[in-house]
One Martini backbone bead per residue (centre of mass of N, CA, C, O) as a GRO file, in nm:
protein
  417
    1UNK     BB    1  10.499   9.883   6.662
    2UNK     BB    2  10.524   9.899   6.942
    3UNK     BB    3  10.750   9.780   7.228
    4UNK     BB    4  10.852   9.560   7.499
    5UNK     BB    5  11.190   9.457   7.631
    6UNK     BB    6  11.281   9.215   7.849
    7UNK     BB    7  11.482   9.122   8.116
    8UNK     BB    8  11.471   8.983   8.404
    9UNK     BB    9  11.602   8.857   8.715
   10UNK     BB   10  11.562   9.106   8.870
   11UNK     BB   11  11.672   9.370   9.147
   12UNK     BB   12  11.531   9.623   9.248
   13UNK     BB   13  11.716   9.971   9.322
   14UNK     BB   14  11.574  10.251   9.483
   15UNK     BB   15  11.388  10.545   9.322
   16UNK     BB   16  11.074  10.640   9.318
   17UNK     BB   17  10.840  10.847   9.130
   18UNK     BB   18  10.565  10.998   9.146
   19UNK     BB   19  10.295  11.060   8.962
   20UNK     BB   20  10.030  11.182   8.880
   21UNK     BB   21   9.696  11.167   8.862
   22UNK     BB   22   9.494  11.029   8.630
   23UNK     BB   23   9.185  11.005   8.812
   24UNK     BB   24   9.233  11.328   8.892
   25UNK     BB   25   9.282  11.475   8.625
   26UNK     BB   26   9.035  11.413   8.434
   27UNK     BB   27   8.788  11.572   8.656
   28UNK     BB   28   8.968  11.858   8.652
   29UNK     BB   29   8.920  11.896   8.363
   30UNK     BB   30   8.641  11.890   8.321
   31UNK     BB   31   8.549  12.100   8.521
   32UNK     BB   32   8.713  12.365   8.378
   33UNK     BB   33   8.417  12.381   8.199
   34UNK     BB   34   8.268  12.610   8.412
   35UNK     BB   35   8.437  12.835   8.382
   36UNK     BB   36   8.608  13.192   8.287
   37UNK     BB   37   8.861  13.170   8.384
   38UNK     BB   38   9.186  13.107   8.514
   39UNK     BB   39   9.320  12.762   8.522
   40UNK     BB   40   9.591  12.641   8.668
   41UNK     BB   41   9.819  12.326   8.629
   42UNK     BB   42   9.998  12.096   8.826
   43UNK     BB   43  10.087  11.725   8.799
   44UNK     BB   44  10.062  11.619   8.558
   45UNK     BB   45  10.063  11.407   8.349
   46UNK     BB   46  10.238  11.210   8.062
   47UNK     BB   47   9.946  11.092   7.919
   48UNK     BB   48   9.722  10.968   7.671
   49UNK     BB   49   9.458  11.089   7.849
   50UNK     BB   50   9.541  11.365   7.878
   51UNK     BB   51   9.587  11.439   7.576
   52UNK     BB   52   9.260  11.343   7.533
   53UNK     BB   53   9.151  11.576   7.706
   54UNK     BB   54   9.290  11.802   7.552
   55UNK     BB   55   9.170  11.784   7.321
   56UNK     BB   56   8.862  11.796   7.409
   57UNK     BB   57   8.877  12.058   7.476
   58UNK     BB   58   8.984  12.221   7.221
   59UNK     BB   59   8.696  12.116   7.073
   60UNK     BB   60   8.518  12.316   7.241
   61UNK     BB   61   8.762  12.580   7.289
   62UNK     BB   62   8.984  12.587   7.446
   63UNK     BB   63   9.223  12.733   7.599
   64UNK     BB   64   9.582  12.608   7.578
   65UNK     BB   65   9.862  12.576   7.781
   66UNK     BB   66  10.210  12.408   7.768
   67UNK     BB   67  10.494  12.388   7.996
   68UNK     BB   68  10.490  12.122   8.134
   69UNK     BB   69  10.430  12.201   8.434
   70UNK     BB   70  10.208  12.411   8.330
   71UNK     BB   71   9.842  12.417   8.278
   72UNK     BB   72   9.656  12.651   8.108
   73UNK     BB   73   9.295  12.740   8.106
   74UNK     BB   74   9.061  12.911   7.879
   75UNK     BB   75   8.693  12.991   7.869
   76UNK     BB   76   8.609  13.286   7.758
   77UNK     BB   77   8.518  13.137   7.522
   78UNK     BB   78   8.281  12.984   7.346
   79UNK     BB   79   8.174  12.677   7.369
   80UNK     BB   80   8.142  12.400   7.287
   81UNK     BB   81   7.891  12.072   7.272
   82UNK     BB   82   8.085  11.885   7.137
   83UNK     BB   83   8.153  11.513   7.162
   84UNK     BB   84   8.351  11.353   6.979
   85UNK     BB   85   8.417  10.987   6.919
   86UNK     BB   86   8.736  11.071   6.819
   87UNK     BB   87   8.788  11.142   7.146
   88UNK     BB   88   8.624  10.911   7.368
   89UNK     BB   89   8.699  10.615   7.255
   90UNK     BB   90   8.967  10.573   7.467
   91UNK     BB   91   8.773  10.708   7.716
   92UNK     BB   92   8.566  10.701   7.955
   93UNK     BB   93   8.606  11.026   8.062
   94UNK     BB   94   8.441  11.167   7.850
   95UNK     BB   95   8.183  11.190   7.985
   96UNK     BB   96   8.260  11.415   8.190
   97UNK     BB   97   8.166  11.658   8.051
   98UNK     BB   98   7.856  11.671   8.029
   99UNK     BB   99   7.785  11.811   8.313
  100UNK     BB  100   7.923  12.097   8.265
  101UNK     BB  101   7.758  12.173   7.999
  102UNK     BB  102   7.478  12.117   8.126
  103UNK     BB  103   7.527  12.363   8.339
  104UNK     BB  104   7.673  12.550   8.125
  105UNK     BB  105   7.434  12.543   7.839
  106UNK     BB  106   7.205  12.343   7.852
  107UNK     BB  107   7.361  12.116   7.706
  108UNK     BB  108   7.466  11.834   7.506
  109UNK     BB  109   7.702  11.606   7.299
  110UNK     BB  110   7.797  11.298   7.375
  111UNK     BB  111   7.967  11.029   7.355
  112UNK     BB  112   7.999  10.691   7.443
  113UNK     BB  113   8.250  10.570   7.606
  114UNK     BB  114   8.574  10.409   7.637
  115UNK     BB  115   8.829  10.193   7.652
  116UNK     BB  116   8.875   9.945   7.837
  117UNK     BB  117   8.768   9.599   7.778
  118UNK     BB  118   8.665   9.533   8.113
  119UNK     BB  119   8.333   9.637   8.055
  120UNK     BB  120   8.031   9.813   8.035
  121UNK     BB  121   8.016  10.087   8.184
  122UNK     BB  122   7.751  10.232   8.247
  123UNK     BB  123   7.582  10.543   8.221
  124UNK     BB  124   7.294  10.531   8.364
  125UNK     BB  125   7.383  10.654   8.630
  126UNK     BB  126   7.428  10.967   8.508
  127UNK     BB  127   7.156  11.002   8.398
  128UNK     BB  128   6.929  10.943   8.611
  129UNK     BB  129   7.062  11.184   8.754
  130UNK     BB  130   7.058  11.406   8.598
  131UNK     BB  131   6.749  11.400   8.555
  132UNK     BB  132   6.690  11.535   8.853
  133UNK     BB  133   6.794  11.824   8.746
  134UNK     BB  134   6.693  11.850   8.486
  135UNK     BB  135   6.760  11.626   8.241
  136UNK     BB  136   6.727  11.551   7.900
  137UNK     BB  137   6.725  11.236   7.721
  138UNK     BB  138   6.924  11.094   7.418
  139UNK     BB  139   6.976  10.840   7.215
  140UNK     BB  140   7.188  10.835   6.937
  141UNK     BB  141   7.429  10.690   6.783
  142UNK     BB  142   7.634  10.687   7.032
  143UNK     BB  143   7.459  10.974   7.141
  144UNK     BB  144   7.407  11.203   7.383
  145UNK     BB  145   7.114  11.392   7.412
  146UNK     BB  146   7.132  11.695   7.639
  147UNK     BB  147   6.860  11.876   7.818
  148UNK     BB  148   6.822  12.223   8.015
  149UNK     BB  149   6.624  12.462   7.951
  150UNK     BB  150   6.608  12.561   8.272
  151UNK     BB  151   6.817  12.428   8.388
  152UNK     BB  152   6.962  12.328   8.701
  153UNK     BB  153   6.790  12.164   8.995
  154UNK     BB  154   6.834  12.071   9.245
  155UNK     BB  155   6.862  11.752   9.489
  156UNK     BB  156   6.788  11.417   9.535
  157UNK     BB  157   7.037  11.186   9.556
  158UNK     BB  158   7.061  10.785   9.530
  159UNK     BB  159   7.291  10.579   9.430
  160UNK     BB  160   7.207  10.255   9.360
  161UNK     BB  161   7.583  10.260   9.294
  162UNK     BB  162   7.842  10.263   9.315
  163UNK     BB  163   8.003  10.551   9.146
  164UNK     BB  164   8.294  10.760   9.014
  165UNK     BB  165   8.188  10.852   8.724
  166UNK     BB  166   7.850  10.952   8.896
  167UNK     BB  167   8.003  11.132   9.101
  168UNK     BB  168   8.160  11.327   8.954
  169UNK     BB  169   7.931  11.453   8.715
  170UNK     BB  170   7.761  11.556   8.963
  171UNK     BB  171   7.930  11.739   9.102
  172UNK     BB  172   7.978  11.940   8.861
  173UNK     BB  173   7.730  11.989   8.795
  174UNK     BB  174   7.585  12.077   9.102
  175UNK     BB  175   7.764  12.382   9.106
  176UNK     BB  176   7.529  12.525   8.916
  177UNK     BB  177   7.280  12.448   9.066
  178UNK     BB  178   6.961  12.536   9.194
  179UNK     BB  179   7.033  12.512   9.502
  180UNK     BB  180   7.021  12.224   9.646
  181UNK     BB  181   7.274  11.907   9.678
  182UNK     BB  182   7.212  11.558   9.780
  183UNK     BB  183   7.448  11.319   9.792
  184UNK     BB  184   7.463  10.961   9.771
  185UNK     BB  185   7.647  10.688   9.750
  186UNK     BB  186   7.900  10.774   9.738
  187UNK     BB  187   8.204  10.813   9.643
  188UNK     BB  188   8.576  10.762   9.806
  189UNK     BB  189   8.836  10.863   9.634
  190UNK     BB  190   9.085  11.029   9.632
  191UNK     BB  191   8.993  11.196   9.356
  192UNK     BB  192   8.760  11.299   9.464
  193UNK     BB  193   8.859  11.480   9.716
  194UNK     BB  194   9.021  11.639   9.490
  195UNK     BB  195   8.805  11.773   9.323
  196UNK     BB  196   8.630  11.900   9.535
  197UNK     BB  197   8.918  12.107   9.613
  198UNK     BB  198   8.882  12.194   9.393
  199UNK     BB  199   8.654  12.340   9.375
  200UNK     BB  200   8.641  12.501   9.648
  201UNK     BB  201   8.949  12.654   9.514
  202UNK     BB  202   8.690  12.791   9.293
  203UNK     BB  203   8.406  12.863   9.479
  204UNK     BB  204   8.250  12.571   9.559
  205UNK     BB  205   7.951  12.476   9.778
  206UNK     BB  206   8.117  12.164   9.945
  207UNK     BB  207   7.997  11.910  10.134
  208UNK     BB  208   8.062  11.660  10.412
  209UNK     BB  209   7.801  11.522  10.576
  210UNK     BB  210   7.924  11.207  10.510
  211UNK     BB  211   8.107  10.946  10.386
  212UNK     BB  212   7.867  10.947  10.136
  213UNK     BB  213   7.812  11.235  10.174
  214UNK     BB  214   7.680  11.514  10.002
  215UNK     BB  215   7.672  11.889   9.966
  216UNK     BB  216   7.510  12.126   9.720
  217UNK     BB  217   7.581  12.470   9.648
  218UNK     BB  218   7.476  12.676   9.417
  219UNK     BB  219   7.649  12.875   9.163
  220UNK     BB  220   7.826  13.175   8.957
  221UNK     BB  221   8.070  13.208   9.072
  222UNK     BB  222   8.436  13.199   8.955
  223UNK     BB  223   8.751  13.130   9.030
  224UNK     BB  224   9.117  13.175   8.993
  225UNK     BB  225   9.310  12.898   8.980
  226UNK     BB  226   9.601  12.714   9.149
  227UNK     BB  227   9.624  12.292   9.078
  228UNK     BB  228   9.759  12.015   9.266
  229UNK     BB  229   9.790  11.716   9.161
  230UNK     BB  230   9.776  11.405   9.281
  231UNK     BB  231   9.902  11.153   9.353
  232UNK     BB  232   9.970  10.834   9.235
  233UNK     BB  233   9.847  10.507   9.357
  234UNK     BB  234   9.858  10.303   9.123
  235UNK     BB  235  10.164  10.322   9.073
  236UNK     BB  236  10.248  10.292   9.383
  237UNK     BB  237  10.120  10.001   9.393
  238UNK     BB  238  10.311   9.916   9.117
  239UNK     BB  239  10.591   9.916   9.299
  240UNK     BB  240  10.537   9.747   9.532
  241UNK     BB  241  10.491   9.516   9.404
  242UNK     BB  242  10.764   9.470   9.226
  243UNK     BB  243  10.912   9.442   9.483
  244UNK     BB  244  10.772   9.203   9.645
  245UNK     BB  245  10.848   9.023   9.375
  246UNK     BB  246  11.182   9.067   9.341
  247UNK     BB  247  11.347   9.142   9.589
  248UNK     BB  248  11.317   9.416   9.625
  249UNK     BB  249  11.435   9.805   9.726
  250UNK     BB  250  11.260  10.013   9.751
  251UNK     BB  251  11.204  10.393   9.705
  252UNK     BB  252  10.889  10.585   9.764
  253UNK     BB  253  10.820  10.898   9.614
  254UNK     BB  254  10.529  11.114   9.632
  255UNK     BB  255  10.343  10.993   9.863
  256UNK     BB  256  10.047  10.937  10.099
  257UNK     BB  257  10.030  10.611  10.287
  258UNK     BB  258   9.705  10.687  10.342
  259UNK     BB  259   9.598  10.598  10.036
  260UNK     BB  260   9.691  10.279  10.076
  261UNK     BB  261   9.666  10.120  10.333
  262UNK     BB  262   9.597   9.863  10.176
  263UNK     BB  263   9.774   9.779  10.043
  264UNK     BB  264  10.011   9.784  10.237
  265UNK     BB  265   9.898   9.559  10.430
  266UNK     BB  266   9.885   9.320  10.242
  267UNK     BB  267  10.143   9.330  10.159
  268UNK     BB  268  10.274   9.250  10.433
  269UNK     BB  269  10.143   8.964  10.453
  270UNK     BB  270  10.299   8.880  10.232
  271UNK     BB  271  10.602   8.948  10.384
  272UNK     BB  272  10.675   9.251  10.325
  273UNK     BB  273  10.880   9.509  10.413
  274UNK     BB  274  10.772   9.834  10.566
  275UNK     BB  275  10.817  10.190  10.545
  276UNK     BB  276  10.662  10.470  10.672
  277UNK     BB  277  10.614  10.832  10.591
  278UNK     BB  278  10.535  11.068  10.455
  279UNK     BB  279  10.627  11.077  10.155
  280UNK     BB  280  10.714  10.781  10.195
  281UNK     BB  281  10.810  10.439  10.073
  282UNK     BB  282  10.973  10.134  10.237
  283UNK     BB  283  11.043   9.847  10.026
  284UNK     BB  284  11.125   9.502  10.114
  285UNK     BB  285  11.141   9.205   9.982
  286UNK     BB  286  11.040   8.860   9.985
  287UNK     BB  287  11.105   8.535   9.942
  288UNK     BB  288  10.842   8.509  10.095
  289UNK     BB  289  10.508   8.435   9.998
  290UNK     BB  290  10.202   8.477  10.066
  291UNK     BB  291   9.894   8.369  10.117
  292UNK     BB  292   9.589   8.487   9.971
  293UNK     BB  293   9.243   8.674  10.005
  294UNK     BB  294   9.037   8.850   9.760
  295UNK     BB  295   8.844   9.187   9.693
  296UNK     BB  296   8.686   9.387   9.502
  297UNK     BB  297   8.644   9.739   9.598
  298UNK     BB  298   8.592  10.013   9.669
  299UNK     BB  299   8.656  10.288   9.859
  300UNK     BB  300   8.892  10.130  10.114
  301UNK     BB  301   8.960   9.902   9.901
  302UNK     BB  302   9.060   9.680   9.697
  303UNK     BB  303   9.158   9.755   9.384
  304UNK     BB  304   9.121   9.700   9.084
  305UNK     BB  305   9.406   9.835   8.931
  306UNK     BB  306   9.521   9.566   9.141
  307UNK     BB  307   9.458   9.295   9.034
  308UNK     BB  308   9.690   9.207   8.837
  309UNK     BB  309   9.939   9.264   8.994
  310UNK     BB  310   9.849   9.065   9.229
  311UNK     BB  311   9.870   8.833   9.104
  312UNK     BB  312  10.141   8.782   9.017
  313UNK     BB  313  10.223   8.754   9.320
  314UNK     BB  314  10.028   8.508   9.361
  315UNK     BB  315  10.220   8.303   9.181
  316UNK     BB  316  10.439   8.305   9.410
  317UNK     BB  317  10.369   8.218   9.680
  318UNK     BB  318  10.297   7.879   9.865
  319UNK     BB  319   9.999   7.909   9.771
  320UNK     BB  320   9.700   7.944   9.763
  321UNK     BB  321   9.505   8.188   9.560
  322UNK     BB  322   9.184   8.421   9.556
  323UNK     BB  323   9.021   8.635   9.345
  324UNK     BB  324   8.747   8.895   9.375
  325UNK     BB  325   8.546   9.041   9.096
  326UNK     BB  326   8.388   9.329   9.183
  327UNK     BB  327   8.379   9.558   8.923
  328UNK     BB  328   8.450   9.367   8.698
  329UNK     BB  329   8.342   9.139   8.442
  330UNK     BB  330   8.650   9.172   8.236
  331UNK     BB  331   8.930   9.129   8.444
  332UNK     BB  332   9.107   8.878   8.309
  333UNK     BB  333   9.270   8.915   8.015
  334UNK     BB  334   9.574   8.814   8.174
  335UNK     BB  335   9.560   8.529   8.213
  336UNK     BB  336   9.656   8.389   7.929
  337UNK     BB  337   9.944   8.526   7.944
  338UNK     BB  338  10.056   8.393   8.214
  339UNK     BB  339   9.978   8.093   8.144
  340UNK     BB  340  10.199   8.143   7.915
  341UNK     BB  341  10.454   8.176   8.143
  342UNK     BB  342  10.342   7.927   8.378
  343UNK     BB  343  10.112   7.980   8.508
  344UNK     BB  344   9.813   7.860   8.711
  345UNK     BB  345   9.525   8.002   8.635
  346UNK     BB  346   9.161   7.986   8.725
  347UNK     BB  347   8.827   8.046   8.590
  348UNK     BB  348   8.512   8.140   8.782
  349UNK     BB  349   8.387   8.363   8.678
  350UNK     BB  350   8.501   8.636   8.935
  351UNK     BB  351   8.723   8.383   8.994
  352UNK     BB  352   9.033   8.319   9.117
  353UNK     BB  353   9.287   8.079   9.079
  354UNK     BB  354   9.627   8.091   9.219
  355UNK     BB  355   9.892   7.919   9.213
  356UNK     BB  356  10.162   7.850   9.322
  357UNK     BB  357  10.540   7.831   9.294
  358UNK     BB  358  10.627   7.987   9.011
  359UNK     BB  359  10.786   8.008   8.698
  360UNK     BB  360  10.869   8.240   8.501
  361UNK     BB  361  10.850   8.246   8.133
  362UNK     BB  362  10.958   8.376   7.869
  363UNK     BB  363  10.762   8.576   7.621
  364UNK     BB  364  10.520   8.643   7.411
  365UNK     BB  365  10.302   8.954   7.426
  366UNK     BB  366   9.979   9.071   7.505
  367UNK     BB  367   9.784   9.362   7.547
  368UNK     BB  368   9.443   9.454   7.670
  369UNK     BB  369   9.528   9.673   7.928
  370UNK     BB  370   9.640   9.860   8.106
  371UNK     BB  371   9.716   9.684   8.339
  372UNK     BB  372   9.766   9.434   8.198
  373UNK     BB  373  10.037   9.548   8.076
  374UNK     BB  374  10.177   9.563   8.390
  375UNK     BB  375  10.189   9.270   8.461
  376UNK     BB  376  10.397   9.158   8.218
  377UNK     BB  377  10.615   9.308   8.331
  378UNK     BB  378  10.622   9.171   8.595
  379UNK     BB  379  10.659   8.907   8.525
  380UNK     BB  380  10.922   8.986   8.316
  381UNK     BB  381  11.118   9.047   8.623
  382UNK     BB  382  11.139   8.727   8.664
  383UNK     BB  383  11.219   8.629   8.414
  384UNK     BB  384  11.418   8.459   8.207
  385UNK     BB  385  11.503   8.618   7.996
  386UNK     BB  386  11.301   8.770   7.705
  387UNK     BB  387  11.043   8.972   7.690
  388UNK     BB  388  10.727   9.061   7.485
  389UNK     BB  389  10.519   9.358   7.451
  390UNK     BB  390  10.277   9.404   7.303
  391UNK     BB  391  10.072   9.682   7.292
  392UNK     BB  392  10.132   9.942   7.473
  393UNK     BB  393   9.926  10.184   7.444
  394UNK     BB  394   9.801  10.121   7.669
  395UNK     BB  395  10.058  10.199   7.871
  396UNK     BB  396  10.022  10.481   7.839
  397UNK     BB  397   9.750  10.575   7.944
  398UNK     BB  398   9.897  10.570   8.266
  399UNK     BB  399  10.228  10.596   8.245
  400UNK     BB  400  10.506  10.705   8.335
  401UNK     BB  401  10.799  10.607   8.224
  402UNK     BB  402  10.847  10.338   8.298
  403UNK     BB  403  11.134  10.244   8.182
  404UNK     BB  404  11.264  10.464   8.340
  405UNK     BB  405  11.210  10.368   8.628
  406UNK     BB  406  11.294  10.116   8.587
  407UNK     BB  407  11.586  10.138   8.517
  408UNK     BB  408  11.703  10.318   8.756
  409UNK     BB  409  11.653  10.047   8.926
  410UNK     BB  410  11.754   9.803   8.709
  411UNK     BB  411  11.589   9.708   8.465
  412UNK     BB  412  11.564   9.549   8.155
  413UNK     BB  413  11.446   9.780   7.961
  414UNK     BB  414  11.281   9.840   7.645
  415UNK     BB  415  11.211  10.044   7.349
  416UNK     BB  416  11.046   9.930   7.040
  417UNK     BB  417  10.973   9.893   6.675
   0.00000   0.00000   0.00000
C-alpha cells in the first residue's frame, strides 16, 4: 500500500498552482446527465473522486473522452438509471446523479452514498425536497428506489436546514420540472454559484433572488457548451496554512481571493502577513501565532474542509484555542494522531480544546479521511525527522499532486509503496 514520506522542519518558498475544484466538479459531472447534446469541461482536477464520477457516468451510458486538458461527455444514447453501489460507496457525491436521472427518465435506483466516515451524512433532506416534485421512493437494501410516473413538477421547498449536497441535487433535478420551483435556505458556497453558471450556460433558467433563495423554471431544451471549472479553495486554504504553519512564504496562483475571504481574515489575524492581488495570493508567515476561537458553519463561514488544517496551526498558538465543529458530528478522527505526534488536544462533544507552544515530534501515522490525511503532512512538515503516512489513498481523492507542489517550494516529501 502507497505511503508518504516527511521529512520535516522546511519553510516552503516558492509558487503553487491551485487545481480545480473537486466539490465544483463533481455536481456539473452529474448534471451533464441532463443534456443530450456535448459538453466539453476544462480544469477537472486530476483526483480519484473524479475519476470514480467519471466511471459512473460511463456505466450510466455516457460517451466520455479525455484528453487530459479537455473531457467532452456525450449522452446522446439511451442512458441506463442504475448506480450500482461499486461506484457511489467510496464519495458521497454519487447520490448527485438521483436529480438527473429522475428529472430526465422519470426513474433511477441509485446506492446510498459513501465517503469519509466524517459523520452520518443523511440523505433525508435531498429525499423529502424531491418528494415534493413529485417524487415517490423507498429505500430497499441499501439502494434509492425513485419514480416519477408524471415527470417531476415545480414547487416551493423550504429546506429544513442548509444542505451543499440537497441544494445541488434539487437544483439539477429543478431545471427539467415543469412549471416554476422556488427553493429556499439554499447553501450559496461558491461551488454551487459555479454549478448554476453551468446551467445557465446549458440554457438553464435559474435566478438568485435572495441571498440562499433561487426561483427555477423547468425547461425541454439544452445547449451544447464548454466549461471552465473553478479552481479550489480547499486546496488554496490547505497552503495558506501550510505557509502559515512553517513560516513559510508562498504565492498561491490561479486562484479569486474573494472566494476565501473568511479563510484569508481568520489567517491575518493570527499573525500570518497576506498580500491579494487578482487572481494570487502572497503570504509570509510569521514566527509568532496568535491564539483564536473557531466554529465551523456553511458558506461564507469557516468550512468544516479546514478545520483539520486549522487545528494544527493553533497547536503552534501562544495560547489556547478551541474549534466548534458544527456540520460534522464525527470529524475529529485526526485528533489521536496528532496528539500522537506531541499535540495537546481535547475533545468534549463536538468542541476542541487546543494547547498551543508544542513542537510536532515525527511518528508513524494513518489518515483516516481526506482532511484528516493532510493536516498530517501538515503536521509533519514541521516535525524533524521522518514522518510517515499510510493509507494515503484518502488523500488523492481530493489533492492534486499534493507532494509534487509540495517538493516545487522545497518541502523533502516522497510517495513510496
Amino acid at each position: 500500500m502507497k505511503k508518504l514520506e516527511v521529512f520535516g522542519a522546511t519553510k516552503p518558498k516558492g509558487q503553487i498552482k491551485i487545481s480545480g475544484s473537486k466539490n465544483a466538479s463533481l455536481p456539473i459531472l452529474a448534471a451533464t446527465l441532463l443534456s443530450d447534446k456535448k459538453i466539453s469541461l476544462t480544469n477537472l482536477p486530476k483526483v480519484k473522486d473524479i475519476e470514480t464520477m467519471i466511471l459512473l457516468l460511463k456505466s450510466l451510458g455516457s460517451s466520455i473522452e479525455d484528453n487530459k486538458k479537455i473531457l467532452t461527455i456525450n449522452n446522446n444514447k439511451q442512458i441506463k438509471t442504475f448506480a450500482a453501489y461499486s461506484l457511489v460507496k467510496t464519495m458521497r457525491a454519487g447520490i448527485l446523479v438521483l436529480g438527473p436521472l429522475i428529472a430526465k427518465f422519470g426513474k433511477a435506483k441509485v446506492s446510498l452514498p459513501g465517503g469519509c466516515a466524517i459523520g452520518t451524512r443523511p440523505v433525508d433532506i435531498h429525499l423529502q425536497a424531491l418528494s415534493k416534485l413529485g417524487v415517490k421512493y423507498k429505500i430497499i437494501q441499501g439502494y434509492v428506489h425513485a419514480n416519477a410516473p408524471k415527470g417531476l413538477v415545480g414547487a416551493n421547498i423550504k429546506f429544513p436546514k442548509i444542505s451543499v449536497g440537497a441544494t445541488e441535487n434539487l437544483i439539477i433535478a429543478s431545471c427539467l420540472a415543469k412549471g416554476k420551483t422556488t427553493l429556499s435556505n439554499c447553501a450559496i458556497e461558491p461551488e454551487i454559484k459555479d454549478l448554476v453558471n453551468f446551467l445557465i450556460k446549458m440554457g438553464c433558467n435559474i435566478k438568485w433572488t435572495s441571498n440562499r433563495t433561487i426561483k427555477i423554471e423547468g425547461i425541454k431544451n439544452l445547449s451544447e457548451i464548454k466549461y471552465k471549472v473553478m479552481p479550489d479553495r480547499i486546496e488554496a486554504g490547505t497552503y495558506l496554512i501550510a505557509a502559515a504553519l512553517t513560516e513559510g512564504n508562498l504565492k498561491i496562483v490561479g486562484i479569486d481571493p474573494k472566494i476565501i475571504n473568511t479563510e484569508i481574515n481568520i489567517i491575518k489575524k493570527l499573525g500570518a502577513k497576506i498580500i491579494q492581488k487578482k487572481n494570487e495570493i502572497l503570504i509570509q508567515g510569521s514566527k509568532k501565532i496568535k491564539s483564536i476561537n473557531i466554529k465551523t458553519s456553511p458558506y461564507p463561514g469557516f468550512p468544516t474542509d479546514l478545520q483539520a488544517q486549522m487545528m494544527v496551526l493553533l497547536c503552534k498558538a501562544n495560547k489556547k484555542s478551541y474549534i466548534r465543529e458544527e456540520i460534522f458530528e464525527n470529524r475529529f478522527m485526526h485528533v489521536a494522531e496528532l496528539n500522537r505526534m506531541g499535540a495537546k488536544i481535547s475533545i468534549n462533544g463536538n468542541k476542541a480544546t487546543i494547547e498551543g507552544n508544542i513542537k510536532f515530534e515525527a511518528a508513524e501515522l494513518m489518515a483516516t479521511d481526506l482532511r484528516a490525511s493532510v493536516s498530517l503532512i501538515l503536521a509533519a512538515l514541521t516535525a524533524k525527522g521522518k514522518s510517515v503516512i499510510n493509507r494515503i489513498y484518502h488523500l488523492d481523492r481530493g489533492y492534486e499532486d499534493i507532494e509534487k507542489k509540495l517538493k516545487k517550494v522545497g518541502a523533502k516529501i516522497r510517495r513510496v509503496n
